[in-house]
MIMAR-887134 format. One line per 10 residues: number of its first residue (from 1); for each residue x, y, z of C-alpha. Coordinates in nm, 3 decimals. Last residue first. Example, Ala and Ser with C-alpha at 12.3 -4.5 7.8 and 13.67 -1.06 7.14 Angstrom:
BEGIN
2 = 1.367/-0.106/0.714; 1.230/-0.450/0.780
//
This chain:
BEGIN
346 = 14.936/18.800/-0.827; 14.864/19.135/-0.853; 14.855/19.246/-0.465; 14.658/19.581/-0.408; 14.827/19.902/-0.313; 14.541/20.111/-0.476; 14.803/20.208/-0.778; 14.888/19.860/-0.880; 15.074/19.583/-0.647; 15.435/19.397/-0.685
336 = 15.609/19.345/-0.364; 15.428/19.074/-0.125; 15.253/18.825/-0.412; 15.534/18.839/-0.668; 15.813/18.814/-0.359; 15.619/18.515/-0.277; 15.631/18.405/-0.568; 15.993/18.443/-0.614; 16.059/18.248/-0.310; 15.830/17.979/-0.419
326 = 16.060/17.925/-0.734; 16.361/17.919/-0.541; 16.239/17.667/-0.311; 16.131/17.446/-0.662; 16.522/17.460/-0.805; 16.544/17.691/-1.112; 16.528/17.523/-1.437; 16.961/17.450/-1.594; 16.933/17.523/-1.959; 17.122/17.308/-2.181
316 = 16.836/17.358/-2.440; 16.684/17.009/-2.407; 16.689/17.110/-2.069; 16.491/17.439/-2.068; 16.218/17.285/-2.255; 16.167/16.999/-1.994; 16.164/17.308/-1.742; 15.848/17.489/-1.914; 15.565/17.332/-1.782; 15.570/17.463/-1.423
306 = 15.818/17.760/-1.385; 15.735/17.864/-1.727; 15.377/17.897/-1.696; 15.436/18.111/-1.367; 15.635/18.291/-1.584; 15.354/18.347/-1.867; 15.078/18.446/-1.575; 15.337/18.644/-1.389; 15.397/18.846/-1.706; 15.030/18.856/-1.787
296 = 14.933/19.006/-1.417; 15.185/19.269/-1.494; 15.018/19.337/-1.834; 14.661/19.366/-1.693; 14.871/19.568/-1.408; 14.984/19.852/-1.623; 15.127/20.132/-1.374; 15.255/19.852/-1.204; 15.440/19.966/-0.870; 15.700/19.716/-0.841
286 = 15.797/19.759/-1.168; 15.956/19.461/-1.334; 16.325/19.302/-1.375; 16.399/18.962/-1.545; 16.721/18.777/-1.420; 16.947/18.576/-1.597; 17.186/18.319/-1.368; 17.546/18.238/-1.484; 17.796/17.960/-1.518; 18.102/18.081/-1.641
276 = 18.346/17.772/-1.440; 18.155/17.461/-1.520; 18.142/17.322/-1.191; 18.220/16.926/-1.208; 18.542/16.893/-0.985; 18.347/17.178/-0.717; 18.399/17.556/-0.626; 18.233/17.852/-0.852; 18.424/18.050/-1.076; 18.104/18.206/-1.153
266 = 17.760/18.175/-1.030; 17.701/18.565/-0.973; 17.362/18.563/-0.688; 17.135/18.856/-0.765; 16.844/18.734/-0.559; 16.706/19.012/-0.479; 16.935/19.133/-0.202; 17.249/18.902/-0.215; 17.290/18.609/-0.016; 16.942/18.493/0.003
256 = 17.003/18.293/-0.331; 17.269/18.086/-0.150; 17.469/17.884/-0.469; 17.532/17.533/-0.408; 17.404/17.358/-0.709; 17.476/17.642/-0.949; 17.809/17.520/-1.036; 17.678/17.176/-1.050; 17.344/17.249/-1.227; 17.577/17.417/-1.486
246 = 17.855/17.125/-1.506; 17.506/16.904/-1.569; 17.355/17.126/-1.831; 17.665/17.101/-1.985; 18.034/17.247/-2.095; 18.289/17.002/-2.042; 18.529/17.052/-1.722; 18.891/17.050/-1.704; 18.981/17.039/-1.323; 19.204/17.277/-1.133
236 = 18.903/17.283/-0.880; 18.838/17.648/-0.953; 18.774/17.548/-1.329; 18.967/17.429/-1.625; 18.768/17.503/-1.941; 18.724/17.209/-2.235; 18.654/17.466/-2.490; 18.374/17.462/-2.740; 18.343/17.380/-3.155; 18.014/17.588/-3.283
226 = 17.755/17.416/-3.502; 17.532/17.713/-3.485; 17.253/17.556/-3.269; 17.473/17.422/-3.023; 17.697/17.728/-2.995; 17.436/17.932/-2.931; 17.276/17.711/-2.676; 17.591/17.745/-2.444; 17.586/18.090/-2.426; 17.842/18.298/-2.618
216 = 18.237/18.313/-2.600; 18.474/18.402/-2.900; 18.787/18.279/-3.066; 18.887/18.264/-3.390; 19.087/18.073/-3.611; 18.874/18.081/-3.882; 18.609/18.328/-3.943; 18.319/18.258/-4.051; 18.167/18.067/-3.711; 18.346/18.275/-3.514
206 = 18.179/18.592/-3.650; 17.828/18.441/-3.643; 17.831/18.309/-3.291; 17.966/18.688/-3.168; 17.658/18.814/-3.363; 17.424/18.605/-3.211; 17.531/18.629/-2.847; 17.450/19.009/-2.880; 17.620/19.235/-3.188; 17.977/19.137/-3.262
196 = 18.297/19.342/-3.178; 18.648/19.247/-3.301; 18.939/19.205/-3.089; 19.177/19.359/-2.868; 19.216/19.572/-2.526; 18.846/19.577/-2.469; 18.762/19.893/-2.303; 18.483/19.728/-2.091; 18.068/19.667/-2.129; 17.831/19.471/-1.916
186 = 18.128/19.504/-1.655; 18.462/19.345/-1.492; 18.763/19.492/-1.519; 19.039/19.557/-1.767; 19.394/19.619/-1.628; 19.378/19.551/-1.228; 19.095/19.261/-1.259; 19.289/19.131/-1.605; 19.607/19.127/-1.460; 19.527/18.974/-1.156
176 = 19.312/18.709/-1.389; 19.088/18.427/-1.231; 18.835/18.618/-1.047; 18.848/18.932/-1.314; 18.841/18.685/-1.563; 18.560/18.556/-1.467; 18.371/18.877/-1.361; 18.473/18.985/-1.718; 18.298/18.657/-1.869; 17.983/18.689/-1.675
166 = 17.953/19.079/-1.701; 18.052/19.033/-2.112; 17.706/18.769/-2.086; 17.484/19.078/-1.936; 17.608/19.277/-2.251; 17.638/19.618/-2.352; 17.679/19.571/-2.716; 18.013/19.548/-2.925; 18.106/19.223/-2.773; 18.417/19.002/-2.791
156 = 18.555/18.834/-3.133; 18.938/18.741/-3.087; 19.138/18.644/-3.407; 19.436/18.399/-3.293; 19.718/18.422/-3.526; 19.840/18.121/-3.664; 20.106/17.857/-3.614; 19.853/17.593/-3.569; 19.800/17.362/-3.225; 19.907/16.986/-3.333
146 = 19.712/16.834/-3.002; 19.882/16.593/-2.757; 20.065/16.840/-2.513; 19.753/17.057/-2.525; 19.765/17.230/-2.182; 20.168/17.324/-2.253; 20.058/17.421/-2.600; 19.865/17.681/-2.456; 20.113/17.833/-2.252; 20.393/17.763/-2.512
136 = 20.201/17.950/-2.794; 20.076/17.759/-3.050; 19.767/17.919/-3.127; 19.937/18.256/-3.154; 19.882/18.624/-3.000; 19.879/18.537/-2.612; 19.913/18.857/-2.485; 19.673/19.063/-2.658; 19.460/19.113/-2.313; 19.167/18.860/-2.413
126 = 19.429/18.595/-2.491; 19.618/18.644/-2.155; 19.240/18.635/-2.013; 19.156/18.298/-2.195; 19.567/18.145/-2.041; 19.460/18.274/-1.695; 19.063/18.107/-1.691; 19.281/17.774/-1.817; 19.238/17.639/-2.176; 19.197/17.290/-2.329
116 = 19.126/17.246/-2.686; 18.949/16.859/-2.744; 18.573/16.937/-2.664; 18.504/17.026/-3.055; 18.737/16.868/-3.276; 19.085/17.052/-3.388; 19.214/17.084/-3.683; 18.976/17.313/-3.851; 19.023/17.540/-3.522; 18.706/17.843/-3.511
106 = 18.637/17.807/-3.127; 18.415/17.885/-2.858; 18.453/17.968/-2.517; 18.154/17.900/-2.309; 17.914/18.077/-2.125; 17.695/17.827/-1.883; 17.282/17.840/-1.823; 17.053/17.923/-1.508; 16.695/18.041/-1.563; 16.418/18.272/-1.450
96 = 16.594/18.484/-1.140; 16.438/18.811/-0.946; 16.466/19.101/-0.990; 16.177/19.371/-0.819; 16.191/19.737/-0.951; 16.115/20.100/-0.766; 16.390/20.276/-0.965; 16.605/20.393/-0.709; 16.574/20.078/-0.517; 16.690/19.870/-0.815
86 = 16.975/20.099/-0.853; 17.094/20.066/-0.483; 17.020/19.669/-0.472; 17.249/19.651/-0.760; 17.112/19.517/-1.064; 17.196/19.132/-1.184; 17.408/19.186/-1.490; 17.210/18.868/-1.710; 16.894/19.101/-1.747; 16.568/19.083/-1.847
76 = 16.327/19.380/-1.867; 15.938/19.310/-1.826; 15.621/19.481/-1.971; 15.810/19.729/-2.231; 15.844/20.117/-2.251; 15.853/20.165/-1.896; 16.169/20.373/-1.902; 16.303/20.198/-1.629; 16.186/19.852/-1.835; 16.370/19.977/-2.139
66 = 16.689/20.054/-2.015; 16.740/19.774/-1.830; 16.666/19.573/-2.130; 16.928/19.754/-2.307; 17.177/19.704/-2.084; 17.077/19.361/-2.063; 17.093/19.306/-2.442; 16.907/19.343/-2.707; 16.747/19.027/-2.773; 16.333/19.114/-2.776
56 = 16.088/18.913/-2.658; 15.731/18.954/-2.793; 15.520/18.677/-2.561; 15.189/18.588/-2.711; 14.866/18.456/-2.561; 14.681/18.144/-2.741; 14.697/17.932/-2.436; 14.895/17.588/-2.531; 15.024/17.683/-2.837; 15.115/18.085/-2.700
46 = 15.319/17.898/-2.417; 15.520/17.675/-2.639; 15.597/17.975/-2.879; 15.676/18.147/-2.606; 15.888/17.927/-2.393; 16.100/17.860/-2.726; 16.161/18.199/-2.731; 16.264/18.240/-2.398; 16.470/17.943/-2.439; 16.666/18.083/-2.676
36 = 16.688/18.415/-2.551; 16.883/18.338/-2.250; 17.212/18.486/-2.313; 17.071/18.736/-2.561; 16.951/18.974/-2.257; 16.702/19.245/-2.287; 16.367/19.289/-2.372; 15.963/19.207/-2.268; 15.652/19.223/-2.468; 15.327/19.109/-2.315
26 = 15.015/19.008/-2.539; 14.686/18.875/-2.428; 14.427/18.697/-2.601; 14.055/18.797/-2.508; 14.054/19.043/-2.748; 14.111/18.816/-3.053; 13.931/18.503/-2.930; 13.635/18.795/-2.919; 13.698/18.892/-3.257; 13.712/18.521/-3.351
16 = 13.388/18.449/-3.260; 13.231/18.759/-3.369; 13.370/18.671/-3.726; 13.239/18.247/-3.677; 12.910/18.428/-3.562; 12.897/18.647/-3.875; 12.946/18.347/-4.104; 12.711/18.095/-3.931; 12.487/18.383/-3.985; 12.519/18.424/-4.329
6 = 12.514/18.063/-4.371; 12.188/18.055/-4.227; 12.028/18.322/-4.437; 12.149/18.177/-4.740; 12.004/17.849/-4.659; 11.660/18.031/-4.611
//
């Protein structure tokens, strides 16, 4: 008789978790590396609390648009906000999920993190080949109090195509004549020097061996790898630390209903505390959801993220979207994204 009841206890705890098994949902999205810190950490947060998973995938945002107008993942995320032309081509909504800072970053034994300062002219001299040396004039002029070394400067860019090379071009395309008429601005250029690594990750791991280098990655990269930053002089001629508060600052006047879909290009912006390569990342879906289980599952995990997930974001250096922002993109969800009958999925 005991048998028999454990038997059954047994087959009830399988069916149990069979049906805990379908009942969970799974999404997968791709793209940017700029913000895939906090996507992860959104996940992992959001599958404790509900049991449904989030795949994400650092790729970068060419790559991620790639992938959602092929309609091989659930949502695409991008840090190159589409133009209004290409996202009406493909039938796709954008809208923002987080706001975070770019920063140069720094391989200098002698030097502490914070301490360097450059200028947006002096970075794209660097970026052109210009400026070969750490103690050339122009930056030594900045630094009158640092001992700058007599060595080569070794400039890591990136390989990919790459919502964060946008932000930095568009930068130095703002700040640079010579870099607007020579280089450009883009997800990817023809880089006149340096050496290419892989997503935000790759770039991090280059500076980090190699001494007396200089890169740029998001902000939480260079946290979490130990990385020494730039004190960067921004459109106010001030020298500005990199923060969730010089973010929030840049972003902190920005007019979201400037540009169709909300792709709104923080940099450069005006104001003593602006951190100059602030950027929004943006995640792109179909407006006409050939899946809508999985659409509904994307709004259900942002939606998540919009209400328990800023605390996360700013122990990451994230900057969460303001609350009118928020309602504007769901009500955008509720007008523009339906499935086949033309019904609303959210």
């Amino acid at each position: 008789m005991l048998n028999k009841v454990i038997k059954k206890l047994a087959l009830l705890g399988v069916s149990l978790s069979v049906a805990a098994a379908v009942q969970a949902e799974t999404i997968t999205g791709a793209g940017a590396s700029f913000p895939y810190p906090i996507y992860a950490k959104w996940a992992g947060l959001y599958e404790k609390e509900t049991g449904n998973r989030v795949n994400y995938q650092s790729i970068g945002s060419g790559g991620g648009q790639q992938q959602i107008i092929a309609k091989t993942i659930d949502f695409g995320a991008s840090d190159d906000p589409m133009k209004a032309d290409d996202l009406n081509k493909h039938n796709l909504l954008q809208f923002p999920a987080v706001i975070g800072g770019t920063v140069p970053v720094v391989n200098l034994p002698e030097i502490k993190s914070g301490e360097l300062k450059l200028s947006g002219t002096v970075l794209a001299d660097i970026f052109l080949g210009k400026i070969k040396q750490w103690n050339d004039p122009a930056i030594q002029v900045l630094n009158p109090n640092l001992n700058l070394p007599a060595k080569d400067i070794l400039v890591v860019r990136r390989s990919d195509s790459s919502g964060t090379t946008f932000g930095w071009t568009n930068y130095l395309s703002k700040v640079s004549p010579k870099w607007k008429e020579q280089v450009g601005q883009g997800k990817s250029v023809k880089w006149p020097v340096g050496q290419g690594g892989k997503g935000n990750e790759g770039v991090a791991a280059y500076v980090k061996q190699l001494k007396y280098s200089l890169g740029y990655v998001e902000y939480a990269y260079a946290k979490q790898n130990g990385l020494a930053w730039v004190s960067l002089q921004n459109a106010a001629g001030k020298f500005v630390q990199p923060s969730g508060e010089s973010f929030m600052a840049a972003a902190a006047n920005a007019n979201w209903d400037s540009v169709p879909n909300m792709g709104v290009i923080l940099t450069n912006e005006a104001g003593d505390k602006s951190w100059p390569v602030t950027a929004a990342s943006f995640i792109l879906l179909h407006k006409n959801s050939e899946k809508p289980e999985q659409t509904k599952s994307v709004f259900k995990f942002f939606d998540w993220a919009f209400s328990k997930g800023q605390a996360a974001a700013a122990e990451l250096d994230y900057v969460p979207l303001p609350d009118n922002v928020v309602e504007k993109i769901k009500a955008q969800w509720k007008t523009e994204v339906k499935d086949s009958q033309g019904k609303s999925l959210y």
